[in-house]
Jmol script that loads the backbone (N, CA, C; Angstrom):
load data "model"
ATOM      1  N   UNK A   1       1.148   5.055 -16.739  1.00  0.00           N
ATOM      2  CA  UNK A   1       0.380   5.331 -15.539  1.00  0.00           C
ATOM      3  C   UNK A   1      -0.442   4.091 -15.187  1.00  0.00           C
ATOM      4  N   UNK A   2      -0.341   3.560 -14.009  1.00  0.00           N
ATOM      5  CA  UNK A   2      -1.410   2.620 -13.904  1.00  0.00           C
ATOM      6  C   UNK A   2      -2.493   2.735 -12.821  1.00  0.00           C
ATOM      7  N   UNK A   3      -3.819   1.909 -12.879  1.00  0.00           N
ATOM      8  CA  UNK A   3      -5.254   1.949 -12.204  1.00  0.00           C
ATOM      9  C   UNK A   3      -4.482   1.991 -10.833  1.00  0.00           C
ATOM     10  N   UNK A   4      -5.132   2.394  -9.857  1.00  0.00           N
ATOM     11  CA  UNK A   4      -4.911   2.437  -8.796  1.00  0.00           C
ATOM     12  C   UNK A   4      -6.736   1.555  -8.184  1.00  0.00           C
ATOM     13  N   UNK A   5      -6.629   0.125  -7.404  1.00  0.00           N
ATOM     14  CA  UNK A   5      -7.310  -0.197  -6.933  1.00  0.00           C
ATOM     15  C   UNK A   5      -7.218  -0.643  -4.930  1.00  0.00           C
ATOM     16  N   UNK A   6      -8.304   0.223  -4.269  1.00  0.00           N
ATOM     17  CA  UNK A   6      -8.078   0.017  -2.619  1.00  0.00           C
ATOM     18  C   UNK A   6      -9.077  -0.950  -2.248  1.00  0.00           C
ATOM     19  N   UNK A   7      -8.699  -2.049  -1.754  1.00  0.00           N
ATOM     20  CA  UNK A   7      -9.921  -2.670  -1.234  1.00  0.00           C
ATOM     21  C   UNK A   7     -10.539  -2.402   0.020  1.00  0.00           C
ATOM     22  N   UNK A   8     -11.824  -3.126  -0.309  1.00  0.00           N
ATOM     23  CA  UNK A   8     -12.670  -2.524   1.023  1.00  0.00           C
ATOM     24  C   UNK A   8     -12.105  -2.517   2.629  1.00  0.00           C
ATOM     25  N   UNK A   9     -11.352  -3.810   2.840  1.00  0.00           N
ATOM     26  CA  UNK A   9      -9.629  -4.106   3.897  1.00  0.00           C
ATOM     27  C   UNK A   9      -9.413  -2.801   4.151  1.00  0.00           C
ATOM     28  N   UNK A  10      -8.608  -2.374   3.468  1.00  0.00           N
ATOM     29  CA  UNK A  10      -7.521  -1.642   2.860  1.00  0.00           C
ATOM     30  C   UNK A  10      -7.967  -0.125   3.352  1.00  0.00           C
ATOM     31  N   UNK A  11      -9.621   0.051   2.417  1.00  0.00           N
ATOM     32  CA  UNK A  11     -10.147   1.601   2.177  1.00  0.00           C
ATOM     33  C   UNK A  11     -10.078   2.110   4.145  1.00  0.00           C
ATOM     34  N   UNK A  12     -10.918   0.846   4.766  1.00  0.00           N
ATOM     35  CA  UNK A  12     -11.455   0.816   6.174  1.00  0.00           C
ATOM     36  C   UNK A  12     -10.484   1.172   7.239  1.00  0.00           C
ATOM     37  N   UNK A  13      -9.045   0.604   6.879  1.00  0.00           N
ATOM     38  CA  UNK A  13      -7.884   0.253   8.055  1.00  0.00           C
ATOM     39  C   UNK A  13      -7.178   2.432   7.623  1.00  0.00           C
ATOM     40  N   UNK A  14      -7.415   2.755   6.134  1.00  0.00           N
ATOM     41  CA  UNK A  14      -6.926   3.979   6.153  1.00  0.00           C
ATOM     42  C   UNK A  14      -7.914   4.904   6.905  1.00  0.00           C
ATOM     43  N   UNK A  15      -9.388   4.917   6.903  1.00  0.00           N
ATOM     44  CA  UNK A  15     -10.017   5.631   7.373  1.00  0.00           C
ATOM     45  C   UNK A  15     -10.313   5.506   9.260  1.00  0.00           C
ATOM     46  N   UNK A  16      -9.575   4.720   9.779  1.00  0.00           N
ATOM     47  CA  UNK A  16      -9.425   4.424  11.282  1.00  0.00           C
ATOM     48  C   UNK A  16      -7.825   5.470  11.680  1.00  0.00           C
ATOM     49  N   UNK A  17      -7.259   5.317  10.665  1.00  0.00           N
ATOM     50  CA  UNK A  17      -5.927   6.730  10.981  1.00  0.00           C
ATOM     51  C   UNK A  17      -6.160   7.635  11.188  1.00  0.00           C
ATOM     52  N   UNK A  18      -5.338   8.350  12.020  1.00  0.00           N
ATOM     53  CA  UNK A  18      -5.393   9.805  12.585  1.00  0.00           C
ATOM     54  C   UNK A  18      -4.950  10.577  11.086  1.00  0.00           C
ATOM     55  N   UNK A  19      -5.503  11.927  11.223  1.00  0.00           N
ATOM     56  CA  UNK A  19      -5.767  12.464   9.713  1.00  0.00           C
ATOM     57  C   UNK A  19      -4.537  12.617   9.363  1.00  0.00           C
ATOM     58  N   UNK A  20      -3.521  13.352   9.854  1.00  0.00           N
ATOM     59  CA  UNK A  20      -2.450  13.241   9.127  1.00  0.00           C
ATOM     60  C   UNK A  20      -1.424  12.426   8.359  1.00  0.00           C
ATOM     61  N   UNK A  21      -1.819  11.080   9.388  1.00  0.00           N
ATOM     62  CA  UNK A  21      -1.178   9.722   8.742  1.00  0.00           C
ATOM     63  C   UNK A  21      -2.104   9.733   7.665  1.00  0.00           C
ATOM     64  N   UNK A  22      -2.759   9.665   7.755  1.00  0.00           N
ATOM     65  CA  UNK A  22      -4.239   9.237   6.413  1.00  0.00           C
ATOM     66  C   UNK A  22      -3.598  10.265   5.082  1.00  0.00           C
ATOM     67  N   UNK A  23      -3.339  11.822   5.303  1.00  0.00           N
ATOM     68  CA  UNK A  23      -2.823  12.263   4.257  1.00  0.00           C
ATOM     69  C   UNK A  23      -1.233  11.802   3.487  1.00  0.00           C
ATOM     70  N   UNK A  24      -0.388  10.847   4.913  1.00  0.00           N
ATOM     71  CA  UNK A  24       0.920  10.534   3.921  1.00  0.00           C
ATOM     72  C   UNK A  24       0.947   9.455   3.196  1.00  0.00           C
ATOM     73  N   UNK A  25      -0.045   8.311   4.114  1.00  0.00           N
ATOM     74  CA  UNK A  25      -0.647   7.591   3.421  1.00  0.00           C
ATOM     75  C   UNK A  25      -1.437   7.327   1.739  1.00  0.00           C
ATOM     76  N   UNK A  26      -2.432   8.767   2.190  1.00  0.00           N
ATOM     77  CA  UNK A  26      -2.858   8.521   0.318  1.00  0.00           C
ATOM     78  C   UNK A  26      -2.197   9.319  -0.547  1.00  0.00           C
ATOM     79  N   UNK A  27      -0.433  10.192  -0.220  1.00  0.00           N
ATOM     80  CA  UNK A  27      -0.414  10.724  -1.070  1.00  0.00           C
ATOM     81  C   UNK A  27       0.825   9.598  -1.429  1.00  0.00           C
ATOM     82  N   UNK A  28       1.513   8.485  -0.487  1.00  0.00           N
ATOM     83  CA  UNK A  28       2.271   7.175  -0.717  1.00  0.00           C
ATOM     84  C   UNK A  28       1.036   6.029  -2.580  1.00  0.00           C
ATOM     85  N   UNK A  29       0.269   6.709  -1.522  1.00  0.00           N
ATOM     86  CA  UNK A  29      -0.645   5.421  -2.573  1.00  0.00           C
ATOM     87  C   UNK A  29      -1.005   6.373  -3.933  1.00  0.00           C
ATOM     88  N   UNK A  30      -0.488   7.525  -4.080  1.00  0.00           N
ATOM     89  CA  UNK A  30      -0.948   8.344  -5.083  1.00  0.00           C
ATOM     90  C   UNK A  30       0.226   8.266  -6.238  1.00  0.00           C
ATOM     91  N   UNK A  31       1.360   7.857  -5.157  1.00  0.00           N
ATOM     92  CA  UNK A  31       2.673   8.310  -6.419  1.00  0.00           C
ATOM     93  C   UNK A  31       2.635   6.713  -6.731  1.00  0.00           C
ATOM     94  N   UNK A  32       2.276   6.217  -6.053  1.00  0.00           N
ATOM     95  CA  UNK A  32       2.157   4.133  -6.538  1.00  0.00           C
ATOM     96  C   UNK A  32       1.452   4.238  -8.434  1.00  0.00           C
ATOM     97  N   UNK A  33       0.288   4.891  -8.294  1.00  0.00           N
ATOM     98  CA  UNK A  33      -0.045   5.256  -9.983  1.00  0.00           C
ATOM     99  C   UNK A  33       1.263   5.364 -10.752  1.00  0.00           C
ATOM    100  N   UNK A  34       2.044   6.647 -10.857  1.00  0.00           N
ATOM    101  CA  UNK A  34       3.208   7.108 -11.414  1.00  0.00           C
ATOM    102  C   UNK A  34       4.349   5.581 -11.484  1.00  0.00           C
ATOM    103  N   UNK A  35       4.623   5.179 -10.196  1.00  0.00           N
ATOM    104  CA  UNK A  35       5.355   4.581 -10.320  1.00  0.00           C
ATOM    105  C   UNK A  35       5.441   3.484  -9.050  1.00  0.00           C
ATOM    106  N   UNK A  36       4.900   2.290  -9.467  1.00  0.00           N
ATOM    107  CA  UNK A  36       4.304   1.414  -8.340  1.00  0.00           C
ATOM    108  C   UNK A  36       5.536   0.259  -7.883  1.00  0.00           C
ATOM    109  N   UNK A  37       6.415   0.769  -8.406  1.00  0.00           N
ATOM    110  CA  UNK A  37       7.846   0.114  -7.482  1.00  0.00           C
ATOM    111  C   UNK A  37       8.929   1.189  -6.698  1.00  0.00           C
ATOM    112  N   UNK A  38       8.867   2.129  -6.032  1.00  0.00           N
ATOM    113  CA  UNK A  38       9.292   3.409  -5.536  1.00  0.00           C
ATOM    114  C   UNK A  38      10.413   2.996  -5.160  1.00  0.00           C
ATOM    115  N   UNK A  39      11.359   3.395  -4.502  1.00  0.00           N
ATOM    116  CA  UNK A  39      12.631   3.304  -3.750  1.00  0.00           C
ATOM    117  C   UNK A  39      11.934   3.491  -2.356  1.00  0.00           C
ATOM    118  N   UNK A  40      12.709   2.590  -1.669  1.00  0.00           N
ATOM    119  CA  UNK A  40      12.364   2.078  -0.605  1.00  0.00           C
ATOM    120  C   UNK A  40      11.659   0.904  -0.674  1.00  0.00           C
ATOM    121  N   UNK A  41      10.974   0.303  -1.570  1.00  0.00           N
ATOM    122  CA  UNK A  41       9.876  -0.806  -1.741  1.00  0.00           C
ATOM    123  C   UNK A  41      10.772  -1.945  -1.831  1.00  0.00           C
ATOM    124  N   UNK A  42       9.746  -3.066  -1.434  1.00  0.00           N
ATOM    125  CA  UNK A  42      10.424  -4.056  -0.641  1.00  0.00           C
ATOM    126  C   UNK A  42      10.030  -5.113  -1.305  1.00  0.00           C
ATOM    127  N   UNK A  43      10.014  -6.431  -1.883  1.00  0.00           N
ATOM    128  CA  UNK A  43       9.136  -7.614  -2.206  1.00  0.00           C
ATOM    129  C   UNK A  43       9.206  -8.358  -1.298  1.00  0.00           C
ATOM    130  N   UNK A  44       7.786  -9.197  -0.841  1.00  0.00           N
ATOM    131  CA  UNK A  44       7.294  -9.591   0.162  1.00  0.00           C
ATOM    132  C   UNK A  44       8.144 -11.143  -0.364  1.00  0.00           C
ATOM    133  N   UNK A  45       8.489 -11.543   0.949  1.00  0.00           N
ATOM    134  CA  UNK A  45       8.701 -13.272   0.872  1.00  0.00           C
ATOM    135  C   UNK A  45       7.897 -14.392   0.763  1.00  0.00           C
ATOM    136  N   UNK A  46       6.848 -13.734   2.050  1.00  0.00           N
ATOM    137  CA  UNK A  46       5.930 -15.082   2.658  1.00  0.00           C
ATOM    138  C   UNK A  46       4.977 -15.095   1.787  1.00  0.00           C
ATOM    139  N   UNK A  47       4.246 -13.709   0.749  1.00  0.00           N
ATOM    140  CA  UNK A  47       3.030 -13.910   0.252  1.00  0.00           C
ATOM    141  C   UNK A  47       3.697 -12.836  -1.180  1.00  0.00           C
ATOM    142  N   UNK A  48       2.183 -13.212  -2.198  1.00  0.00           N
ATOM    143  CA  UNK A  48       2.664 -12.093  -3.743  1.00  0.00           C
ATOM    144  C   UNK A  48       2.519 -10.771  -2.942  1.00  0.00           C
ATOM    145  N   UNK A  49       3.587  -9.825  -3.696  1.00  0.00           N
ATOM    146  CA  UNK A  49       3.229  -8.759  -3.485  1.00  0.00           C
ATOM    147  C   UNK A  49       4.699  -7.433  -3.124  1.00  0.00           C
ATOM    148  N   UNK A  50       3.962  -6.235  -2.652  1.00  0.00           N
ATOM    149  CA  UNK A  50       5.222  -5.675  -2.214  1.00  0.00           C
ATOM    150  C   UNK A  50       4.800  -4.688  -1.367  1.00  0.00           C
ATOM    151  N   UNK A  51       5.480  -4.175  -0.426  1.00  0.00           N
ATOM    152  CA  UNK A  51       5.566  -3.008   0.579  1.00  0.00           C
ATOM    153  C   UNK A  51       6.102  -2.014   0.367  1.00  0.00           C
ATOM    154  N   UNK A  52       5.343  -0.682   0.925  1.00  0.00           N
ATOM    155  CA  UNK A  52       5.812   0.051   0.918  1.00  0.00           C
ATOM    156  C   UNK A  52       6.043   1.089   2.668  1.00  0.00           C
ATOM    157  N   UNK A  53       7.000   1.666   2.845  1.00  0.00           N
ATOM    158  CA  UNK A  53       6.574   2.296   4.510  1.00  0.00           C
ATOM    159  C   UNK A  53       6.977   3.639   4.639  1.00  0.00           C
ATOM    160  N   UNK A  54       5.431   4.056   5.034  1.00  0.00           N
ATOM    161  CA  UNK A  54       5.174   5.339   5.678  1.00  0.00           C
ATOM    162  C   UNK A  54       5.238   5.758   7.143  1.00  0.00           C
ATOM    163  N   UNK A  55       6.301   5.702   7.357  1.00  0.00           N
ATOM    164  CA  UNK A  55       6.780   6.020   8.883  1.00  0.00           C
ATOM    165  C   UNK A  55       6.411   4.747   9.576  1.00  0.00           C
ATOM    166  N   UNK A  56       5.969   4.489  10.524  1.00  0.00           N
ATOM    167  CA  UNK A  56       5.279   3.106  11.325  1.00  0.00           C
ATOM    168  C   UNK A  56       4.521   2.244  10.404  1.00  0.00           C
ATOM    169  N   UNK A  57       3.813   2.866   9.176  1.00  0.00           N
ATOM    170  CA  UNK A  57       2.717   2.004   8.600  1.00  0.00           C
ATOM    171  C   UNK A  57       3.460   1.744   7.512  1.00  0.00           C
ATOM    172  N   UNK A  58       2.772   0.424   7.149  1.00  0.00           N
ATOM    173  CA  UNK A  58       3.419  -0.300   5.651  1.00  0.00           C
ATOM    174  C   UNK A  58       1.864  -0.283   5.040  1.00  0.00           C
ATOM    175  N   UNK A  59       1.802  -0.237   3.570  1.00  0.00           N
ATOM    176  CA  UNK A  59       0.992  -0.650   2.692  1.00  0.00           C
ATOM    177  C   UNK A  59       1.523  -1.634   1.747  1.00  0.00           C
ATOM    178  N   UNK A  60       0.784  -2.643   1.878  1.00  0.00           N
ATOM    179  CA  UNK A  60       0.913  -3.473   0.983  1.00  0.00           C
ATOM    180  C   UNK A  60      -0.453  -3.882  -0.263  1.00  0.00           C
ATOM    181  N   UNK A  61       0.745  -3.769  -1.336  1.00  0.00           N
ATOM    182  CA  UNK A  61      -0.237  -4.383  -2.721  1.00  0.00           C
ATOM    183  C   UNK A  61       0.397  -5.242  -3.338  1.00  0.00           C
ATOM    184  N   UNK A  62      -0.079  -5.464  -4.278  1.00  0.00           N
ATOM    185  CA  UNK A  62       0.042  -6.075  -5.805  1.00  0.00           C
ATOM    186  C   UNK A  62       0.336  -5.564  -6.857  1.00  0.00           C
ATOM    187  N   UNK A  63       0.975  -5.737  -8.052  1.00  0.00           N
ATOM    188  CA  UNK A  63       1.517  -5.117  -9.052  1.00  0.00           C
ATOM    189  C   UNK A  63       1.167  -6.002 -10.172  1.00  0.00           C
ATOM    190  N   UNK A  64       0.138  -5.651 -10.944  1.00  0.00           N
ATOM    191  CA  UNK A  64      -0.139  -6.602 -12.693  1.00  0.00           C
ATOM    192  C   UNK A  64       0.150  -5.288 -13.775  1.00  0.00           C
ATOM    193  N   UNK A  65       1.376  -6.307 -14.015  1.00  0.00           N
ATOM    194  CA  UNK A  65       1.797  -5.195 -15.426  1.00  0.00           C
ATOM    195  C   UNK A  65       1.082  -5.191 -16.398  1.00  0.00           C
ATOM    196  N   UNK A  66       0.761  -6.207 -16.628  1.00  0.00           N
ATOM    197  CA  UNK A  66       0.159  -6.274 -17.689  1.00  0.00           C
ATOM    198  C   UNK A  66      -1.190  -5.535 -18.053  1.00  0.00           C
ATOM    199  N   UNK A  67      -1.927  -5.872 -16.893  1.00  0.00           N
ATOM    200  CA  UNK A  67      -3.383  -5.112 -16.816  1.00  0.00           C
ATOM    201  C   UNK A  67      -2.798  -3.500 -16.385  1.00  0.00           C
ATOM    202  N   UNK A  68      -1.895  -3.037 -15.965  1.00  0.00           N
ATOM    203  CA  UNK A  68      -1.192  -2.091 -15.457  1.00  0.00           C
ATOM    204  C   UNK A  68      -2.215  -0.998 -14.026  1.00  0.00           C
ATOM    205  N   UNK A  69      -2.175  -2.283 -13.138  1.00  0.00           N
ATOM    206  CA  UNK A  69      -2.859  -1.963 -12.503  1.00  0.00           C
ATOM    207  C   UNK A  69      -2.130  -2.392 -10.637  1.00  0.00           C
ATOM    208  N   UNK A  70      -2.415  -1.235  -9.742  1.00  0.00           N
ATOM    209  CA  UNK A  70      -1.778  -1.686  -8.580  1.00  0.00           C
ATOM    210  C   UNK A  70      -3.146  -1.972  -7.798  1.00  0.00           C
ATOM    211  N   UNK A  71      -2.981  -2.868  -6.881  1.00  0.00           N
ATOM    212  CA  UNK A  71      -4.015  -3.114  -5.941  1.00  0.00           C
ATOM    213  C   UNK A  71      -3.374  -2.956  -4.501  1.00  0.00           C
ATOM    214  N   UNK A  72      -3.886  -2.402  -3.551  1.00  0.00           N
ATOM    215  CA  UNK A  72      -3.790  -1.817  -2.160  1.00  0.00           C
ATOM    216  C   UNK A  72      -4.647  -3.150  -1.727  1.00  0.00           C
ATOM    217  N   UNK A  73      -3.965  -3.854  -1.053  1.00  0.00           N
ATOM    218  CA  UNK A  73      -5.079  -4.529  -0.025  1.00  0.00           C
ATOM    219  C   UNK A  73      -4.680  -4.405   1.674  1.00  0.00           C
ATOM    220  N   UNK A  74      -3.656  -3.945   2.009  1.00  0.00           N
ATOM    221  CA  UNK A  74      -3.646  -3.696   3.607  1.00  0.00           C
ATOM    222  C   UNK A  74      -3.125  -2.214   3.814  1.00  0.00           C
ATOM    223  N   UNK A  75      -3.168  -1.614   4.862  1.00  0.00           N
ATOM    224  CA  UNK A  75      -2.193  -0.543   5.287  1.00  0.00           C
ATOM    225  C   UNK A  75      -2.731  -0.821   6.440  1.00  0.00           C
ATOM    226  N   UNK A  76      -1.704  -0.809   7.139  1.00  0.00           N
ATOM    227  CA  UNK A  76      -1.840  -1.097   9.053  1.00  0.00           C
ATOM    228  C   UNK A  76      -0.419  -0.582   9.359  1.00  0.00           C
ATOM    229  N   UNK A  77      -0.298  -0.605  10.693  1.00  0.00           N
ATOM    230  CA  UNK A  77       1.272  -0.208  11.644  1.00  0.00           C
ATOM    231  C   UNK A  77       1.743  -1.805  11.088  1.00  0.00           C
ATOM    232  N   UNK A  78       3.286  -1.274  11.696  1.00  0.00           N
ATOM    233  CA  UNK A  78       4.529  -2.113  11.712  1.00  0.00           C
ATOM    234  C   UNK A  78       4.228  -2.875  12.157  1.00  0.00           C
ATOM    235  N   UNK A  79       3.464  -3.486  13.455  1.00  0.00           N
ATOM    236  CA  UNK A  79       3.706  -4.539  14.203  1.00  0.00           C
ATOM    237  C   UNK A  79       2.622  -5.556  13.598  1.00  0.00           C
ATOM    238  N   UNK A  80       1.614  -4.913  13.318  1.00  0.00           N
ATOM    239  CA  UNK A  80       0.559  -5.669  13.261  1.00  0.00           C
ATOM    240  C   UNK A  80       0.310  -6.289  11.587  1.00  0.00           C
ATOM    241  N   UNK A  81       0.628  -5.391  10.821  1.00  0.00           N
ATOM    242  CA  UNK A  81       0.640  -5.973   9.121  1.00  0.00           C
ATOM    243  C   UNK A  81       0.876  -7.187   8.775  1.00  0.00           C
ATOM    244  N   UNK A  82       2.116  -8.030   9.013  1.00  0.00           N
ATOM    245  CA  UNK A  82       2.251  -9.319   8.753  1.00  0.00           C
ATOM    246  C   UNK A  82       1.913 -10.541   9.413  1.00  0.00           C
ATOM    247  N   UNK A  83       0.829 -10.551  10.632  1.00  0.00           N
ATOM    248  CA  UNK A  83       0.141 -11.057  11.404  1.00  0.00           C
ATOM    249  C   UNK A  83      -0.824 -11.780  11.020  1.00  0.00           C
ATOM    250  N   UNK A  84      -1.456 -11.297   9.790  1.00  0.00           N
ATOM    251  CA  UNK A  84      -2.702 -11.755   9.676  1.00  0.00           C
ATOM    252  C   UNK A  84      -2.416 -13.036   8.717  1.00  0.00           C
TER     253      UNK A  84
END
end "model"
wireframe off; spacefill off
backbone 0.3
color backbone group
């Protein structure tokens, strides 16, 4: 099982979602504990890390095995996530 960490980014951009996205959202970021490489998940090119997508929205984190810990640092829509 590993830590599940959201950053403050991250916590802010989920709590601006309409509630129901917000629930597929944290229950995406809930099974990431269990198992933080899912099917469907993607590894990022341009930066560390990996995606995951919940209908329009992607979340992206980090994965340290070692510390066995995932970190959440974005969830935004499709268009706008890899922008920044």
């Amino acid at each position: 099982m590993y830590q599940l960490e959201i950053s403050h980014i991250a916590h802010r951009q989920i709590r601006k979602l309409p509630a129901p996205t917000q629930e597929r959202i944290n229950k995406a970021i809930a099974g990431l504990s269990e198992n933080p490489r899912p099917h469907g998940t993607r590894k990022l090119t341009m930066r560390e890390g990996y995606r995951v997508r919940v209908g329009n929205y992607r979340i992206l984190y980090k994965v340290d095995d070692e510390a066995r810990m995932v970190t959440i640092y974005r969830v935004m829509s499709r268009e706008d996530v890899y922008r920044f």
